[in-house]
N, C-alpha and C positions, 0 to 999 in steps of 0.2 A: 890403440894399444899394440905394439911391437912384443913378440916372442924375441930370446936369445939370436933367434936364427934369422932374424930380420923379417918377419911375416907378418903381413898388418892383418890381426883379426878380426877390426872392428867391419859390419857390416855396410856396406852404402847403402845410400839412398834408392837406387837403382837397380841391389839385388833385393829386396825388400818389396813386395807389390804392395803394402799397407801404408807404405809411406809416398807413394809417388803421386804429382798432384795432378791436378783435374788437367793442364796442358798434356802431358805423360800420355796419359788415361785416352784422350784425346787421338793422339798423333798415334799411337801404338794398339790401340784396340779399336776405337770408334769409329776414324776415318776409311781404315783398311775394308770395315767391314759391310761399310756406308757403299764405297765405292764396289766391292764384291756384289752384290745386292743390284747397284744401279748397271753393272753390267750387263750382270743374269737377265733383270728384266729387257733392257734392248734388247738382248740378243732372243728369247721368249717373242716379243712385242715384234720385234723385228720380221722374224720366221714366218709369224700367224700371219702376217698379212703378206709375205711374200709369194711369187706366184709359183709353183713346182717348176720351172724352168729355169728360172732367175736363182732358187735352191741349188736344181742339179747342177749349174755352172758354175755358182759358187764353188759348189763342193769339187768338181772337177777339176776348176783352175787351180783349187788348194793340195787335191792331189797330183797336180803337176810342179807345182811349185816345190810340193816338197821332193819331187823326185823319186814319187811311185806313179808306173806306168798304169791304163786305167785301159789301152787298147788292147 
């Protein structure tokens, strides 16, 4: 449906969260959130068993990398 002014009111499918299908649903909220989740844990999982040295260098080389001095 078109106003005078050429403005289409009708709603899509896509501004609508009650219409979007299980693929939408999928790619837009479940994957993202799958993948948030399975990084946390590595990075968790990862840490616990790493040894405080292998940490502090990490952390070290990342603040050299970024270009804050640590000496």
């Amino acid at each position: 449906m078109s106003t005078p002014s050429g403005l289409n009111t009708r709603h899509t499918a896509d501004s609508s969260s009650s219409s979007r299908t299980g693929s939408q649903v999928w790619r837009d909220r479940i994957a993202p959130s799958l993948l948030a989740f399975a990084l946390g844990v590595a990075l968790i999982y990862g840490a616990g068993f790493a040894s405080k040295v292998e940490l502090h260098n990490a952390a070290h080389d990342g603040r050299h990398s970024a270009g804050f001095p640590c000496h």
